[in-house]
C-alpha positions as CSV (number, residue, x, y, z in Angstrom):
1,X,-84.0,67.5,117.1
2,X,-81.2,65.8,118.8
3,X,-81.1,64.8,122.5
4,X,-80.1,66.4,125.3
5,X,-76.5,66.7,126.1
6,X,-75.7,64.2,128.3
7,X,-79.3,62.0,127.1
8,X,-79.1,58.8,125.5
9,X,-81.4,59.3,122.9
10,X,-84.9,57.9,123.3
11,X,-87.1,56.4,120.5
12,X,-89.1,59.8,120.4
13,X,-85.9,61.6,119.4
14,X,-85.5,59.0,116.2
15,X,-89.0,59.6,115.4
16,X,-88.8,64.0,115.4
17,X,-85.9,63.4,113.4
18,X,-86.9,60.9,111.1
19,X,-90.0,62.7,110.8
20,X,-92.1,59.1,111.7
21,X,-94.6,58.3,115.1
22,X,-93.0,56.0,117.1
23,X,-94.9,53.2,116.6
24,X,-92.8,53.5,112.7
25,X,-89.8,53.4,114.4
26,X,-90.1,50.6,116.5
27,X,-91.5,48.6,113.3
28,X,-88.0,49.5,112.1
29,X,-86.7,48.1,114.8
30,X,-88.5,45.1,115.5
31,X,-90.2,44.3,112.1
32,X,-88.6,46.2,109.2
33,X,-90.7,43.9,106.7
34,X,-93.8,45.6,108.0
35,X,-92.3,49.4,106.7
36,X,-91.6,51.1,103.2
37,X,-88.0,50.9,102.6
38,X,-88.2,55.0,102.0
39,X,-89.0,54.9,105.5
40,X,-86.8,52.3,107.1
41,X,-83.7,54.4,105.2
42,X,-85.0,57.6,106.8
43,X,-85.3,56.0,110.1
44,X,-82.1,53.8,110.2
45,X,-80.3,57.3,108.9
46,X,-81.3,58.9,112.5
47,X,-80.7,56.1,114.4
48,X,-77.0,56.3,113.5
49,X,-76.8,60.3,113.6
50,X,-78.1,60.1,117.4
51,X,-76.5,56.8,118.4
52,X,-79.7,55.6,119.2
53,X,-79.6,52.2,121.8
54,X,-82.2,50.1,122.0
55,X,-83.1,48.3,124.8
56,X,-82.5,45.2,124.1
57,X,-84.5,43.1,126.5
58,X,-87.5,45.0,126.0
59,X,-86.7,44.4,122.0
60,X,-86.0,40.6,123.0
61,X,-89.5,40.2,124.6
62,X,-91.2,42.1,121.3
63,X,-89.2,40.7,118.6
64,X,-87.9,36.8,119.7
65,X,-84.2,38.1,118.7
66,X,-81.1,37.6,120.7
67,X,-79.3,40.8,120.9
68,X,-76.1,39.0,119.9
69,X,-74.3,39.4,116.5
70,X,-72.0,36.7,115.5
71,X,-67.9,37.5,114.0
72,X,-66.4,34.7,112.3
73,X,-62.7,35.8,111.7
74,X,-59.3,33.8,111.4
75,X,-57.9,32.7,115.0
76,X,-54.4,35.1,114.3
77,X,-52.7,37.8,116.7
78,X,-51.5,39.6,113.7
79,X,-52.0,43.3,114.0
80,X,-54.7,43.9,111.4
81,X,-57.1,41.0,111.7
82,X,-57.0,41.4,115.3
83,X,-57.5,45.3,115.7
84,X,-60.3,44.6,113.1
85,X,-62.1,41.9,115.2
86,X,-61.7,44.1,118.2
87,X,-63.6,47.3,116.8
88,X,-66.1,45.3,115.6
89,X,-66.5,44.3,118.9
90,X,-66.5,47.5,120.5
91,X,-69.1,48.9,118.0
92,X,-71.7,46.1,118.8
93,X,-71.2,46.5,122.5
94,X,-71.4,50.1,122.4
95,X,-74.9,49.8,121.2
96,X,-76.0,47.3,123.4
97,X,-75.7,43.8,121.1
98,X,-73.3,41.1,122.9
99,X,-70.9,39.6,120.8
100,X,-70.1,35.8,119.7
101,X,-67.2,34.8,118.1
102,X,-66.3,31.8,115.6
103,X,-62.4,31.8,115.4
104,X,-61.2,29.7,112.7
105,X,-57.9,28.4,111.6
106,X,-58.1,28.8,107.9
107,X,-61.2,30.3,105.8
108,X,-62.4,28.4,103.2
109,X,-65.8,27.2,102.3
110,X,-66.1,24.2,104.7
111,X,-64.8,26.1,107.7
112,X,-66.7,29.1,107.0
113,X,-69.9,27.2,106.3
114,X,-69.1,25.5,110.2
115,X,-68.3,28.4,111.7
116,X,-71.6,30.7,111.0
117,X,-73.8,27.4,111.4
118,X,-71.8,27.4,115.5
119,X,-73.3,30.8,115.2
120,X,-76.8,29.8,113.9
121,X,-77.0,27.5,117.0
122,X,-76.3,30.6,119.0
123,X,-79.2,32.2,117.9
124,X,-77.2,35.2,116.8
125,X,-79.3,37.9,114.8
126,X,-76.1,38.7,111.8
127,X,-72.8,37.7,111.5
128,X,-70.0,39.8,110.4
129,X,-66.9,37.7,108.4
130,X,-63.8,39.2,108.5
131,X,-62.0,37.3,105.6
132,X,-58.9,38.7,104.2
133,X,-58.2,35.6,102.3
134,X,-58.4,34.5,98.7
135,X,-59.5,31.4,99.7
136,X,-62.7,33.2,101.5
137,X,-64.4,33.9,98.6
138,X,-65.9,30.5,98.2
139,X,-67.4,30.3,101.3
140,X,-68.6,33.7,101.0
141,X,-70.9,32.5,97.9
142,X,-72.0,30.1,99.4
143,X,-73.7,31.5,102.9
144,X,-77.2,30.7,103.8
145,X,-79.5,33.2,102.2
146,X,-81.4,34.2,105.4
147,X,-78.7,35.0,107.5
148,X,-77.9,38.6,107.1
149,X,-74.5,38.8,106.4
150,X,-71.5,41.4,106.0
151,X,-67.9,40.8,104.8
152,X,-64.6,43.2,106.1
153,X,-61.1,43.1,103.7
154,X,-63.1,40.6,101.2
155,X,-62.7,41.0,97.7
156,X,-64.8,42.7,95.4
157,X,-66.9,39.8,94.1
158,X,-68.9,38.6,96.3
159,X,-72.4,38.4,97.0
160,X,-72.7,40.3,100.5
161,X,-71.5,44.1,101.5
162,X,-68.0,44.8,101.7
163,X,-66.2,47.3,104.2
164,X,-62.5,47.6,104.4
165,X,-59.3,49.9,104.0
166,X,-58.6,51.5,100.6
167,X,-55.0,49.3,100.7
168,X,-54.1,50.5,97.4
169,X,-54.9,54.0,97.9
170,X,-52.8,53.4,101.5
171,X,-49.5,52.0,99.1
172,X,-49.9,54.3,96.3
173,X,-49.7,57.4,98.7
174,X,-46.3,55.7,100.4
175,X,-45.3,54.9,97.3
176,X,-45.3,58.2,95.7
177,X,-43.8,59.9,99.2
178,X,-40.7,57.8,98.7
179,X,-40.3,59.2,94.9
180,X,-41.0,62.5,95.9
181,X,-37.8,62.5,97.6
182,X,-36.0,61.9,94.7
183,X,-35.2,57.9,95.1
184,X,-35.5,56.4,90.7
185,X,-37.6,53.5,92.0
186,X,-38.9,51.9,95.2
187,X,-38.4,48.3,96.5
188,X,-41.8,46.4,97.7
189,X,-41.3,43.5,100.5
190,X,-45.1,42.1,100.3
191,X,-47.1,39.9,102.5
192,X,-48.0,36.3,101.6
193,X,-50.0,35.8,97.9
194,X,-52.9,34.3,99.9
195,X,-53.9,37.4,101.4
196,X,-56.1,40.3,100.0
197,X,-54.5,43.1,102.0
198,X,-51.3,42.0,100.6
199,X,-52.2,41.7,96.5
200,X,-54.0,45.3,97.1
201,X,-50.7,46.8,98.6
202,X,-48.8,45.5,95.0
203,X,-50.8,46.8,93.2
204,X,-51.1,50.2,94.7
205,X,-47.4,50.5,94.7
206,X,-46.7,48.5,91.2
207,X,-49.0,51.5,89.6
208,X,-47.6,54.3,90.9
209,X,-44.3,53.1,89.8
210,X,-45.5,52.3,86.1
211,X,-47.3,55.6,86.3
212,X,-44.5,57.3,86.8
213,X,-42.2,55.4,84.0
214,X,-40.0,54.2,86.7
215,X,-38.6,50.5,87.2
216,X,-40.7,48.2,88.8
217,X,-38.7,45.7,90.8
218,X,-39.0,42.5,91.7
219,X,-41.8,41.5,94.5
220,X,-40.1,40.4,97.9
221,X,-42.7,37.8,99.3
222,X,-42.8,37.5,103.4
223,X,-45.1,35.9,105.8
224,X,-45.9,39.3,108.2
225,X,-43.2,38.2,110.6
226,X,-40.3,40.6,111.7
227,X,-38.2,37.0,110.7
228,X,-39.1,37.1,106.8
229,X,-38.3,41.0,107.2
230,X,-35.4,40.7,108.6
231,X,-34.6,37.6,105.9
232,X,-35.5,39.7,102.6
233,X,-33.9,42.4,104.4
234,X,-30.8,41.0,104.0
235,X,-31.3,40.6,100.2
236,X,-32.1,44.0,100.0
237,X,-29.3,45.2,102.1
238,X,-26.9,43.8,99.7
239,X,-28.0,45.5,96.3
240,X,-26.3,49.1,96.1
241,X,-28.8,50.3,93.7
242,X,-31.6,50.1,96.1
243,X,-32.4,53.6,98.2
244,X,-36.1,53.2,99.2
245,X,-38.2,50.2,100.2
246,X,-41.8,50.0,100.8
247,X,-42.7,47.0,103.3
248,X,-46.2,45.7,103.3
249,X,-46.3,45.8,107.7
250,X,-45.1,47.3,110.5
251,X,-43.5,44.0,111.6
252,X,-41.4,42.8,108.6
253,X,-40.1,46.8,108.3
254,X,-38.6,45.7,111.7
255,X,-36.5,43.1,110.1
256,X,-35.6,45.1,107.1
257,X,-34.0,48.1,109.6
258,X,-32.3,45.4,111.5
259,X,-30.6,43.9,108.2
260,X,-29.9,47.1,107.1
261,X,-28.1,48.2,109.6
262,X,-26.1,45.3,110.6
263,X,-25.2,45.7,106.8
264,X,-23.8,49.2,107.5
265,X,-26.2,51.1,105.7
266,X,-28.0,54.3,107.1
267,X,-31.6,54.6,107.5
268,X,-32.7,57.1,106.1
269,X,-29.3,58.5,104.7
270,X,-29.0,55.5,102.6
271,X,-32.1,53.3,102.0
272,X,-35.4,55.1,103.5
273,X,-38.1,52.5,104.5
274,X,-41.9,52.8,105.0
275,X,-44.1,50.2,106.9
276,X,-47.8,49.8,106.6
277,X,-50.6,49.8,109.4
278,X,-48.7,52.0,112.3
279,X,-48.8,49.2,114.7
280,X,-48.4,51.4,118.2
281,X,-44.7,50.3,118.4
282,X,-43.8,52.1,115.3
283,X,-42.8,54.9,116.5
284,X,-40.4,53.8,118.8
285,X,-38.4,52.3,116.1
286,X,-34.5,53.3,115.6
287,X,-35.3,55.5,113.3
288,X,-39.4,56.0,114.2
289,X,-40.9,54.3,111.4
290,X,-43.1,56.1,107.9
291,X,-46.0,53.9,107.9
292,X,-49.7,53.7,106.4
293,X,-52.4,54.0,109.7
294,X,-55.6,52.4,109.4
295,X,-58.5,53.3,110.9
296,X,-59.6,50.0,112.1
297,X,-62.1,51.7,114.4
298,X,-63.7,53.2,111.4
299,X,-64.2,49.8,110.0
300,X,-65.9,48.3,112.6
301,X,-68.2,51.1,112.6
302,X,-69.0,50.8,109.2
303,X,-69.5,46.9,109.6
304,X,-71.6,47.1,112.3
305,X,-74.4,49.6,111.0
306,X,-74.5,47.9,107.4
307,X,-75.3,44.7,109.3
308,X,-78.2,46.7,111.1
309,X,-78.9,47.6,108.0
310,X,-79.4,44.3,106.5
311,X,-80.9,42.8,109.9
312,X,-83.7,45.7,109.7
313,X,-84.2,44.6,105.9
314,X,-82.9,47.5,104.1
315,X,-79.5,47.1,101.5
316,X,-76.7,48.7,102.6
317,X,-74.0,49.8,100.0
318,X,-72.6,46.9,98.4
319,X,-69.0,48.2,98.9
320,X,-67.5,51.2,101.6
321,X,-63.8,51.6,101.7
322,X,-61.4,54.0,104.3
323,X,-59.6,56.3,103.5
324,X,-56.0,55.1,105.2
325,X,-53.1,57.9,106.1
326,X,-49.9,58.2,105.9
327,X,-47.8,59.1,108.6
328,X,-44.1,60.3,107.7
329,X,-41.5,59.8,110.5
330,X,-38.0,59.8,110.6
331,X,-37.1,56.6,108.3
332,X,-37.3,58.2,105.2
333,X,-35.9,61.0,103.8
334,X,-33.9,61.9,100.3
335,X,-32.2,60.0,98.1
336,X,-28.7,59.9,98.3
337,X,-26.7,61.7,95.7
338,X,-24.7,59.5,92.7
C-alpha cells in the first residue's frame, strides 16, 4: 500500500507496508533500541520507498531530539564540495530535519574534532562529514563513538559509512572515449595530491591506459583553478605528440582550451579535451566541453538516509558509490592522421 496520489504518507501507510502496527513504527522512529533490527530494516525500507516525513515537533516532544542534522564540510566554492553540501542540504530539508553547518578551513583531526563538538553543542541528532581530503582520515578515526556519523568522498578506510562518486569508474570511461577515437595515448592534467577525488581520477585513467598497453604519461598537477589549466595548458600545447587530454575539472579544461588555442591548435581537430563534473557552464564552452557529470543529488540522498539509518540504530552499508556519466560534446573527436 502506497499513499494516495497527492498524500504525504502517514505513519499507517509505513506500517501496511512494512507489515508492523504503528506503535512498531514509531519505536523505529523514536526509539530504535527498543525494536529487532529485522524489523527496524523492514520499517526504515518503507519509510524511504514512501518518503515518509515525520513530524518533527510531535517527534521532538516524544523523543527529546532536535530535528537538526549537523554537515561539517570544507569552507570552498569549488563546484563539487559545494554541490555536495547543497544536496545534502536539500535532502534533510525535504524530510523535515533543519540543517547546521560547521564550515572549516582545512580537515584534519583537530579541526574536525572542533567542528562536530560546535555541532554537539547544537544538539544536532547526526552529522554528515563531507571530507575529500587525505588529511581527513585522521579525524575520521577518531570521532566520538555515540555520535552517529556518515562520511561523503572519504576514503575507503575508515571506520564510518562512506557515500561518494565512483571517480575512477567516471575517468576510466573518459579515458577509454578518447582512445576509442583513435588518439595512441591520453594526457591527464590532475587536481592537487591532497585530494581524494583527484588520486581516484589517476588512477581510473592511469589503468585504462596500462590496460590497453598504451603510454602512460606524465601527471600534470593543478590546483582546480581555470589559472593552473590554463598554465599546464601551455605545456601541453607545446608537445606535438599530444592529441587527447583528460583534465581532472571543468575549470582547469577551461584553461587548457584557452592555451591551446592561443597556441594555434584546433580543438577537437588537433588535441580533443575532456573535463570532469559538467559544471553547468560546460556546455557553453568554445567548443562545448566532453565531461564526466555527477550526480551530486544522488549523493546527498544516499547520505542522508544512511545517517537515518544509523540515528534509528540500524548499520547502513559500510560503502555506496554512483555511478557517474559521461557526456560527449563537441571537444573531442578523432585523432588526427600522421
Amino acid at each position: 500500500m502506497k499513499s494516495k496520489p497527492g498524500r504525504p504518507a502517514v505513519l499507517m501507510d509505513v506500517a501496511v507496508l512494512a507489515g508492523v502496527s504503528t506503535m512498531t513504527v514509531s519505536r523505529v522512529l523514536n526509539t530504535p533500541d527498543l525494536v529487532r533490527a529485522e524489523t527496524r530494516a523492514r520499517v526504515l525500507a518503507a519509510v524511504r520507498e514512501l518518503d515518509y516525513r515525520p513530524n518533527q515537533a510531535a517527534r521532538q516532544l516524544v523523543t527529546g531530539r532536535s530535528g537538526v542534522l549537523g554537515v561539517v564540510s570544507i569552507d570552498t566554492t569549488l563546484y563539487g564540495p559545494a554541490s555536495t553540501l547543497y544536496c545534502i542540504e536539500q535532502a534533510a530539508r525535504h524530510a523535515g530535519y533543519n540543517v547546521s553547518i560547521a564550515s572549516l578551513s582545512s580537515l584534519n583531526r583537530r579541526s574536525m574534532e572542533e567542528g562536530v563538538q560546535r555541532l554537539r553543542t547544537q544538539s544536532v541528532d547526526g552529522v554528515i562529514i563531507v571530507a575529500p581530503h587525505e588529511s581527513a582520515a585522521d579525524g575520521l578515526r577518531h570521532l566520538p563513538p555515540e555520535m552517529p556519523v556518515v562520511a561523503v568522498d572519504a576514503g575507503d578506510d575508515i571506520p564510518v559509512p562512506v557515500t561518494k562518486v565512483d571517480q575512477q569508474a567516471g575517468a576510466a570511461r573518459v579515458t577509454r572515449h578518447l582512445l576509442s577515437l583513435g588518439h595512441h595515448s591520453v594526457w591527464h592534467v590532475a587536481g592537487p595530491a591532497d585530494w581524494l577525488d583527484a588520486n581516484g581520477r589517476i588512477e581510473g585513467w592511469r589503468g585504462v591506459l596500462e590496460s590497453a598497453g598504451r603510454p602512460v604519461p606524465e601527471v600534470l598537477r593543478g590546483d582546480w583553478s581555470a589559472r593552473s589549466g590554463y598554465q599546464l595548458g601551455r605545456r601541453v600545447a607545446a608537445d606535438p605528440e599530444v592529441t587527447a587530454v583528460f583534465v581532472a575539472n571543468d575549470q582547469m579544461a577551461l584553461g587548457v582550451l584557452r592555451a591551446l588555442r592561443e597556441a594555434g591548435r584546433r580543438v577537437p581537430e588537433d588535441v580533443s579535451v575532456a573535463g570532469f563534473d559538467d559544471i553547468p557552464e560546460s556546455a557553453y564552452f568554445w567548443p562545448p566541453l566532453t565531461t564526466v557529470r555527477q550526480d551530486f543529488g544522488e549523493v546527498g540522498r544516499h547520505a542522508f538516509h544512511m545517517l537515518l539509518d544509523r540515528m534509528a540504530g540500524a548499520e547502513p552499508e559500510a560503502r555506496r558509490l554512483v555511478e557517474p556519466e559521461l557526456v560527449v560534446r563537441e571537444s573531442t573527436g578523432a585523432a588526427p592522421e600522421r
